[in-house]
C-alpha positions in Angstrom: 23.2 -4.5 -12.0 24.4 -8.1 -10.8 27.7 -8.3 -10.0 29.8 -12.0 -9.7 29.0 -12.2 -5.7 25.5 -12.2 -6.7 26.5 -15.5 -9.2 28.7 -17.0 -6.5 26.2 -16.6 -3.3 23.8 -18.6 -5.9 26.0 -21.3 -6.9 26.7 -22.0 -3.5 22.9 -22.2 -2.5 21.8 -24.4 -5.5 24.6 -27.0 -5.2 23.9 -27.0 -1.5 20.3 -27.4 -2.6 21.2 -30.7 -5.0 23.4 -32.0 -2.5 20.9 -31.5 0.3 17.8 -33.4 -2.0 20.5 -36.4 -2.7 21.1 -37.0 0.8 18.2 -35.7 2.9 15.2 -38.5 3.7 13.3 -36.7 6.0 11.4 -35.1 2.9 8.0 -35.9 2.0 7.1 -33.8 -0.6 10.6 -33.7 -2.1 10.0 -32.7 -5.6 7.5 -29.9 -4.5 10.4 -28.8 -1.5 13.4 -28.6 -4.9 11.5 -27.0 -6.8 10.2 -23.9 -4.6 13.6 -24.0 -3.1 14.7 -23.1 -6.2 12.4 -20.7 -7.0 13.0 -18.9 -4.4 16.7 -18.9 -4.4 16.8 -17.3 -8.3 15.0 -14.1 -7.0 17.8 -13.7 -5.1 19.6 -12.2 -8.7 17.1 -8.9 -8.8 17.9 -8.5 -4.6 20.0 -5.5 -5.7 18.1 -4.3 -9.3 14.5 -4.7 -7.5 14.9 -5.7 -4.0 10.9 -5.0 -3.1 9.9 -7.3 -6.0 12.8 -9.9 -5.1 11.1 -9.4 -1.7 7.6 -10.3 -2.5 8.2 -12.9 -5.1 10.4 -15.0 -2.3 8.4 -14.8 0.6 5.4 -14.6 -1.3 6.4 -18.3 -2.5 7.5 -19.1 1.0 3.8 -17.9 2.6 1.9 -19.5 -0.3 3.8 -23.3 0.7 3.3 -22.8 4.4 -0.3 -21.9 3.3 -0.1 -25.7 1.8 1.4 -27.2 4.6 -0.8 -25.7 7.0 -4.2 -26.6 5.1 -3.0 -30.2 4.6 -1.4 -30.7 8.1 1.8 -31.4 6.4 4.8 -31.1 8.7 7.5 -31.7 5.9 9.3 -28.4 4.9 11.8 -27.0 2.4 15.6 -27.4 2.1 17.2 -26.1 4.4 19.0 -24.2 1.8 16.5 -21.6 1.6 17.6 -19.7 4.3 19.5 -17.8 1.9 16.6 -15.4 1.9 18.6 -13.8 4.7 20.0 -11.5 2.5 16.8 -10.4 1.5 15.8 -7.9 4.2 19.5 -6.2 3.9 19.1 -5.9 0.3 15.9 -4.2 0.2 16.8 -2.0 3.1 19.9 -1.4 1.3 19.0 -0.8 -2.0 15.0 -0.3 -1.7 12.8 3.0 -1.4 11.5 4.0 1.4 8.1 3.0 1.5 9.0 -0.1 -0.3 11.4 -1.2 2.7 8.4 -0.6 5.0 5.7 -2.6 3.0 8.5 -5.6 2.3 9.7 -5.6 5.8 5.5 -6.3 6.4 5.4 -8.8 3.8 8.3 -10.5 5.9 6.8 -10.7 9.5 3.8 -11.6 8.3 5.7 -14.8 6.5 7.4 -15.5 9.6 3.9 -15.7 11.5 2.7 -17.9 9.1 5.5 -20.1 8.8 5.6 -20.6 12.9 1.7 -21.7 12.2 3.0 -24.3 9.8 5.9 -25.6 11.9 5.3 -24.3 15.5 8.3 -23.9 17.4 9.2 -22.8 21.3 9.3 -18.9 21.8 12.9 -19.1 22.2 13.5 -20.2 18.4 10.7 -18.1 16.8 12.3 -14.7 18.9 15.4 -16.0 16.8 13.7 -16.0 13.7 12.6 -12.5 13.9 15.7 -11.3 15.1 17.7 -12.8 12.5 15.5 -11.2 9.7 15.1 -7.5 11.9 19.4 -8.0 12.0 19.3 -8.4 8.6 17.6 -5.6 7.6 18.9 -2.7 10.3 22.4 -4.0 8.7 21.5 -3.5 5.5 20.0 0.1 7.0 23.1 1.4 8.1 25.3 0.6 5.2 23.1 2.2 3.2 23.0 5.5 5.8 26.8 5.3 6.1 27.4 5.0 2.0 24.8 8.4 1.4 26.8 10.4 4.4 29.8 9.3 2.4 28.3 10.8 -1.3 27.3 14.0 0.9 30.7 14.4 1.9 32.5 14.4 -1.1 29.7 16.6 -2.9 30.4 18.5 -0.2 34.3 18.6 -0.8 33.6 19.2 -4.5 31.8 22.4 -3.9 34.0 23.8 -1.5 36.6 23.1 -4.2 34.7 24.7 -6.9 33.6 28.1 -4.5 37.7 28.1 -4.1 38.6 28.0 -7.3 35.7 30.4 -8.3 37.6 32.7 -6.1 40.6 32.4 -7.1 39.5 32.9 -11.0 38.2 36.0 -9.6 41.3 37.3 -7.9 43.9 36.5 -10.5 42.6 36.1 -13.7 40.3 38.7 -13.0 43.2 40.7 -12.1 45.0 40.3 -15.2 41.9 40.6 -17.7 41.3 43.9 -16.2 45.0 45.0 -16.5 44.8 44.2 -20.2 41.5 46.1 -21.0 43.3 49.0 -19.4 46.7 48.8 -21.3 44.5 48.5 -24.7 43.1 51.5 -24.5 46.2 53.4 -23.4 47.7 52.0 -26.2 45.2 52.8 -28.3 45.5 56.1 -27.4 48.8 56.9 -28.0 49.4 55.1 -31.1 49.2 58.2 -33.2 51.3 60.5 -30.8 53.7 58.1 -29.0 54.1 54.5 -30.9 57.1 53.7 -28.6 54.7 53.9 -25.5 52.3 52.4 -27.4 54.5 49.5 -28.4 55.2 48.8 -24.4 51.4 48.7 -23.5 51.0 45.8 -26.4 54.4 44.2 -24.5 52.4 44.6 -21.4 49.1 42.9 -22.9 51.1 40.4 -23.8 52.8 39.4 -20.8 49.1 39.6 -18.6 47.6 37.6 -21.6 50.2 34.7 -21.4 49.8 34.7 -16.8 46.2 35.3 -17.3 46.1 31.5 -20.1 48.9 29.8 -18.0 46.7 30.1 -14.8 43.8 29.1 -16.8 45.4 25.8 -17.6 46.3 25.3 -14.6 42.6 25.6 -12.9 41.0 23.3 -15.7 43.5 20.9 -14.8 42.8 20.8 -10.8 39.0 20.7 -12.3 39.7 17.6 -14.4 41.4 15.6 -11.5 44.8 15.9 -12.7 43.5 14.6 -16.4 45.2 16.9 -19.4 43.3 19.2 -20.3 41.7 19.4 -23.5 43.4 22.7 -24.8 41.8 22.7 -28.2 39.7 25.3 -29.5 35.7 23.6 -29.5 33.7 23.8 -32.5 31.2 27.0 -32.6 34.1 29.2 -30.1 35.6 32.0 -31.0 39.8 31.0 -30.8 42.6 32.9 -29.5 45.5 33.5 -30.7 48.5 34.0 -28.8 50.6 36.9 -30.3 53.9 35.3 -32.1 56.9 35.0 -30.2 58.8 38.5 -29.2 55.6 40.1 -31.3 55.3 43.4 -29.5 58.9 44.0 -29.4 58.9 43.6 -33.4 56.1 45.9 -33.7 58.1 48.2 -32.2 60.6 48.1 -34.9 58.5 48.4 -37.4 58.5 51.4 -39.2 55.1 54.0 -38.4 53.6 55.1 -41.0 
């Protein structure tokens, strides 16, 4: 998924890259130098999608110029523009698999050997150059390390908070569910000798029923993030009914027949 930084860091490069073919007149293959300049700055928009074949493309391009350069003794290089492939090595060790990381990070110090063959430089700059791409890609290492410590700890949170809850289900709802199985069948017994007592187990039921639904809410809300929840019986569940109002009271009013 590109994102608008991935727009913007390209923008930049390609009008520095138009700007730097105006004015530059050191270049002697200057059409050939735009035009893999370029290509190499557009696979910079799969860096985060597919970082190893952003990888390979680019400094696949870049090894196949020097290549060129080296077979027909050409000094002349690219803009300078291209440097931009910086990002590279932090993208694929930031988004990349494993063994991709490895085999791209290859597939970059063998470039850089290659490239010193084209245009040889003192130790001094070509210990640079590795160390620029090596930053590049330990940095991109240990955002990536930091970011999947970070997911781990808030699984981590979530479960705790799920094993809590689970507990406390357990302890309270649990608690009044069982009260209720016990008050309906004392009720039930004594509805043919003592409908009064029988009345006041229904009360009871009732009242357990209402803590038992109220906590209930409350736990699917703390589950949902503070959202509403959705209350309303599903489609294929059985639905309960709360008793009406002042319902057990009125059934024990009513006449016994």
């Amino acid at each position: 998924m590109r994102v608008w930084r991935d727009w913007a860091l390209l923008g930049v490069l390609l009008t520095w890259s138009v700007l730097e073919a105006l004015l530059r007149e050191d270049l002697v293959w200057r059409p050939v130098a735009v035009v893999v300049t370029l290509a190499v700055l557009v696979a910079l928009l799969w860096r985060r999608t597919h970082p190893f074949a952003a990888v390979v493309a680019a400094f696949g391009i870049l090894m196949a110029f020097d290549v060129v350069r080296i077979l027909a003794t050409i000094e002349d290089g690219l803009l300078w523009s291209v440097a931009g492939v910086l990002v590279l090595p932090y993208s694929l060790f930031r988004w990349g698999a494993g063994r991709e990381a490895g085999i791209g990070l290859g597939v970059i110090l063998v470039w850089l050997v290659v490239t010193h063959v084209a245009d040889p430089t003192d130790v001094g700059e070509m210990v640079a150059g590795y160390g620029f791409f090596l930053f590049s890609a330990a940095l991109g290492a240990s955002i990536r390390f930091h970011a999947n410590a970070r997911i781990r700890d808030i699984e981590q949170a979530k479960l705790r908070q799920r094993n809590q809850l689970a507990r406390e289900l357990h302890d309270t709802v649990g608690h009044h569910v069982s009260a209720i199985a016990i008050q309906a069948q004392a009720g039930r017994t004594l509805t043919a000798s003592h409908p009064d007592r029988a009345g006041r187990a229904l009360e009871t039921i009732e009242e357990a029923a209402s803590r038992a639904l109220e906590e209930m809410r409350a736990m699917v809300g703390v589950l949902r993030d503070g959202a509403e929840p959705d209350l309303a019986p599903q489609c294929g569940r059985h639905r309960t009914t709360r008793p009406p109002r002042g319902g057990a009271a009125a059934r024990r009013r009513a006449p016994v027949r």
